[in-house]
N, C-alpha and C positions, 0 to 999 in steps of 0.2 A: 592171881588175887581172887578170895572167891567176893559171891557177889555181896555178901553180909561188910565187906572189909570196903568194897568198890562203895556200897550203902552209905558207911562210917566217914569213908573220904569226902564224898558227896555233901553230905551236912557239914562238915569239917569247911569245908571249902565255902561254900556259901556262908557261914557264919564269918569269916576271915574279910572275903568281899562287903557282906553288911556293916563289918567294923572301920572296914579302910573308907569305907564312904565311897566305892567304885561301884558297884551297884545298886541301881534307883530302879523303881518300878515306871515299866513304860521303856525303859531301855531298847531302842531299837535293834541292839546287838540281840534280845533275848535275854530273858532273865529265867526260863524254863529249865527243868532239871536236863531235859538234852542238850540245850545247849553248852552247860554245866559240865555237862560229861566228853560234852569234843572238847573242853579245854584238855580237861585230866587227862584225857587219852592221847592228849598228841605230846604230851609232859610225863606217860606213864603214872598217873595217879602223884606224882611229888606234887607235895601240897603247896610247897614255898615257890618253885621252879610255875606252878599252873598258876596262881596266883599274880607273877610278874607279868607272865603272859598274857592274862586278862587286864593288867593294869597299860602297859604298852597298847593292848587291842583299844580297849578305849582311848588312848591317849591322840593315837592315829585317827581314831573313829570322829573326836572331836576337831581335828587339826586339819587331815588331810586336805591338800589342793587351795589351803588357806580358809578356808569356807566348812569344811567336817563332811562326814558322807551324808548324813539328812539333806543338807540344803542341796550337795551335792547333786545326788538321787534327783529334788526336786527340778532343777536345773537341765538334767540331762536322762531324760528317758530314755533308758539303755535298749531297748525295744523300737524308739521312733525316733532318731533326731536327724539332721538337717544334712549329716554327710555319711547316714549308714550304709547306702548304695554303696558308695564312692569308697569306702573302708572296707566292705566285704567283695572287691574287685581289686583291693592292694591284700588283705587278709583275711580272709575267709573265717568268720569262728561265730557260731550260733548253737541255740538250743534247738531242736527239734521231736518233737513227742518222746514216749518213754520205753523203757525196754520190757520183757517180760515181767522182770519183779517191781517195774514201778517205777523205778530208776531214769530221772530226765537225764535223756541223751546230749552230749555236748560236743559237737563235729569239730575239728579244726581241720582245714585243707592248707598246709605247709607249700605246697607246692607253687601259691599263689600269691607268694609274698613278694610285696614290691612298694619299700619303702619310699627310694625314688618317687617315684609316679604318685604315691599315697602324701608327699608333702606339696603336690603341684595343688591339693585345695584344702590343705588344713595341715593347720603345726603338728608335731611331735608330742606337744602338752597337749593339744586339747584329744588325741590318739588316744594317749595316756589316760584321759580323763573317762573316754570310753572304756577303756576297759575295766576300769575300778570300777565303776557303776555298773560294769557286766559280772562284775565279781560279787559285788552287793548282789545283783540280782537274784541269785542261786540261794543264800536263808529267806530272803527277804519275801520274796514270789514266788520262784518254781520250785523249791521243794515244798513249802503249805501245799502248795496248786497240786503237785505229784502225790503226797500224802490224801489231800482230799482224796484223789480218783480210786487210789491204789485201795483207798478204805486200813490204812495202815501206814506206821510213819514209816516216813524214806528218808532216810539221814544221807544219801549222798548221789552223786551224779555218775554216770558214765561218764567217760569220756575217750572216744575217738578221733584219734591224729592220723589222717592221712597223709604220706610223704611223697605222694604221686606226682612227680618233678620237682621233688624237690633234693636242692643240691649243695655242695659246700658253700657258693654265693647267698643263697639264703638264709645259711648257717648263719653266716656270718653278718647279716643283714638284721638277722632277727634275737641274736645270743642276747643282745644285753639288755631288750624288752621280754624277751623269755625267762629271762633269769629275776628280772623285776619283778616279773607277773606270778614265776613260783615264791620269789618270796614273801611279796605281797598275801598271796592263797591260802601259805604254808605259819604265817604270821597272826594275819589276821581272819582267818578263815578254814581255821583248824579242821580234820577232819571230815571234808566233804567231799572228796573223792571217793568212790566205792571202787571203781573199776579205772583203769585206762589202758587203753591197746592201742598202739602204736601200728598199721598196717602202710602195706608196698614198703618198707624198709628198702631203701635201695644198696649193692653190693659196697661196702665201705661204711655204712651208718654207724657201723660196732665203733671206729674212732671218734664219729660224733657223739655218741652215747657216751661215750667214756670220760667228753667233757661236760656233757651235760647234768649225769649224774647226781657230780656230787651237789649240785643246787638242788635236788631233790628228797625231801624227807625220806630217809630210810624205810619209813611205815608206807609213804606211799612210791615209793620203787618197788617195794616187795610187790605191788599191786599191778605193776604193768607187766604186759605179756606186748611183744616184740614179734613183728612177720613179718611177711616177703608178701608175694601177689595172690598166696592160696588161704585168704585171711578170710574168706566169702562162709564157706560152713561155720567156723568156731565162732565169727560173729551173729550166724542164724539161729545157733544153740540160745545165745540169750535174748537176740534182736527181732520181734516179726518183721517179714520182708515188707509187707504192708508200714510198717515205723523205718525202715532203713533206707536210704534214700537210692536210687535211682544209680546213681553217678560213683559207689559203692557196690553195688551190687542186689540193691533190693527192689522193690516195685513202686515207692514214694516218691510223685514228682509232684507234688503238691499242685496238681490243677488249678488255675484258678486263682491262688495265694501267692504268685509268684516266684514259686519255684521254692524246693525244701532250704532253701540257703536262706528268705528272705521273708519266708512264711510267717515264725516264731509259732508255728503250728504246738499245740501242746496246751493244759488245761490251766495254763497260769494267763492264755490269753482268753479264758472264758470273761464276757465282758469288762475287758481289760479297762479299754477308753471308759468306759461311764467309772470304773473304780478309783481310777487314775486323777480324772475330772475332778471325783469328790472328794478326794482324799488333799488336792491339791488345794480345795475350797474350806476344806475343813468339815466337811459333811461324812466323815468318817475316819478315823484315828487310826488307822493304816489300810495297807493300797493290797495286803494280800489277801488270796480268797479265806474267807470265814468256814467252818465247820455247817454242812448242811447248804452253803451257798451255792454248789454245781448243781446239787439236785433241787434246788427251789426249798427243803427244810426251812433255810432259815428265814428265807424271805413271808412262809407263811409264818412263824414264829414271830419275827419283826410287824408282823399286819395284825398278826391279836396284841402284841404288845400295846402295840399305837393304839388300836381299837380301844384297847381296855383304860387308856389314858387318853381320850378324847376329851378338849375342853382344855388341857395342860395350855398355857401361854410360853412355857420355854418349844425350842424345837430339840428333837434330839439325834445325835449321833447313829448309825445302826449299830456300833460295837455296844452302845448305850443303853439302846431299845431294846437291844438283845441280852443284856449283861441280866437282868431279871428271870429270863427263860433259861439261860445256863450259863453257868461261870466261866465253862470250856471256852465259848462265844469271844468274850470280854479278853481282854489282857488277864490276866488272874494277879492278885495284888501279890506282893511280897510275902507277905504273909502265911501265905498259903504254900510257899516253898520252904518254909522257918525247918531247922533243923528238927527233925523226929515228926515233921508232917508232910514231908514228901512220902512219894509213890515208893511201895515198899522195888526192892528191885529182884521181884521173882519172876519165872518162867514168864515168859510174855510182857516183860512190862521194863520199863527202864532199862540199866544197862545190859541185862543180855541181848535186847534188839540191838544195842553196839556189837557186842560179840559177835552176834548171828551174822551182821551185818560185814563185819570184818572179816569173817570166815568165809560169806558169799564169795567176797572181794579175792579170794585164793582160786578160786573154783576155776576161771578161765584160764588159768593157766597154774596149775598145784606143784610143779616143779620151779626148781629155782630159772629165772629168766632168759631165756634163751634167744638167739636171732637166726632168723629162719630167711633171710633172704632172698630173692628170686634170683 
């Protein structure tokens, strides 16, 4: 589809959403032309087919866990809550800094699964409950946070599974929270996988794979590349050894933060706590980092605004304060995405950074998927 046709779908699409009454401005799913475009893409551009998909994604978004994912989110800081030790000692799976192109890293250590032992201090639900707000986490925080650094959007995460003891009992331990957790991702959280490799494959994984499969989006199968224990170079080709942890094969043992498993090392915890804080108080209209916020931009932009409104008796928001100095800042109203006033979608800009970005996603492995065993 070229990109004049991907353009046409794109307003097509959003005018259909403004009619059905499923998208409001302030939408915390996104109401931006990217995000617009991970529906299309994970639906192939069918208009009617991306449509239900976004009407379901909210539908969940409102519902889930009885309470929706807002209050959700608020409730349970996927970064800090009361049993994350004890959860990543039965299951290992965190963020940790970014790859070459920008891309937050996402570890899972399979080897270390141990549902047993993980329900001796917390149910199954409230498990569950973790990791939906780990899943929220990734639009919500760490890709803004990644795109700040990277100086350029990152529409998706890495993700590395290691299988280093891990065995048919875990298989079977973890199949039907796995299969939860892709459909969940693959559902509601369309197209944010860039990459995933699979490394220490142990001899026999090829039958687990073979059930695991089909729960996985065809789009994102095509994307995982599959090894044994010589996984160290092809993952240094995208990963600095300084971003790659220790117990993998890289130099990151996070001193100090203890240890890369528990660190949440990465620029979405550039003053997380004070954003978290305010966000929770209402001193700012969302919790992720702003445009010009790592490098201090916006903070001096926020201190002339304020300056230049001295004497005001309301107080104001930063997305607020800011919303005057650049539109980027602020949520951007509805409006501003109305069909024939979005971002044209040329070279650099809208959907070919999907393309480009989809095409990366072959690069680790450009042959059809293979297992390479030790």
């Amino acid at each position: 589809m070229s990109l004049k046709d991907k353009q046409s779908v794109l307003n097509e699409f959003r005018k259909e959403l403004e009619q059905e009454g499923i998208i409001h401005e302030g939408d915390t799913i996104g109401t931006d032309d990217e995000t617009l475009l991970r529906f299309l893409r994970a639906r192939s551009f069918h208009l009617k087919q991306s449509t239900l998909m976004w009407k379901n994604c909210q539908q969940w978004r409102s519902t889930v866990e009885g309470v929706g994912i807002d209050e959700l989110y608020r409730q349970i800081d996927p970064f800090d809550y009361p049993e994350r030790d004890h959860v990543f000692d039965c299951w290992p799976l965190y963020f940790h800094k970014t790859d070459k192109e920008g891309h937050p890293l996402n570890f899972h250590h399979f080897g270390g699964i141990n549902l047993d032992k993980l329900q001796k201090k917390m149910t199954l639900e409230r498990f569950w409950q973790t990791v939906v707000v780990n899943c929220e986490a990734l639009p919500r925080e760490v890709l803004p946070a990644a795109s700040e650094a990277a100086g350029k959007r990152v529409l998706g995460t890495f993700v590395v599974a290691d299988l280093s003891g891990f065995g048919i009992s875990q298989f079977w331990q973890m199949k039907d929270f796995a299969r939860s957790s892709f459909q969940v991702s693959q559902d509601y959280f369309p197209e944010t996988v860039a990459r995933l490799a699979i490394v220490n494959a142990p001899r026999g994984f090829s039958a687990i794979w073979n059930v695991m499969k089909p729960w996985i989006a065809k789009e994102t199968a095509a994307k995982v590349t599959i090894m044994g224990s010589d996984y160290k170079s092809k993952l240094l080709e995208f990963i600095d050894e300084d971003a790659l942890p220790k117990r993998l094969g890289g130099k990151c043992i996070c001193d100090g933060l203890g240890g890369c498993m528990k660190s949440n090392a990465g620029p979405w915890m550039h003053k997380r706590k004070e954003r978290r804080e305010a966000w929770l108080k209402g001193g700012r209209n969302t919790i992720h980092i702003l445009p010009g916020e790592l490098t201090g931009d916006l903070i001096t932009k926020v201190a002339a605004v304020e300056s230049a409104s001295r004497g005001s008796s309301s107080p104001r928001r930063m997305s607020d304060a800011s919303s005057s100095e650049s539109s980027s800042i602020a949520t951007p109203p509805l409006s501003a995405h109305s069909p024939g006033k979005s971002p044209a979608l040329t070279p650099g800009k809208g959907a070919d950074v999907y393309d480009d970005d989809q095409i990366q996603a072959g690069d680790l492995h450009k042959e059809r998927t293979t297992i390479a065993a030790a």
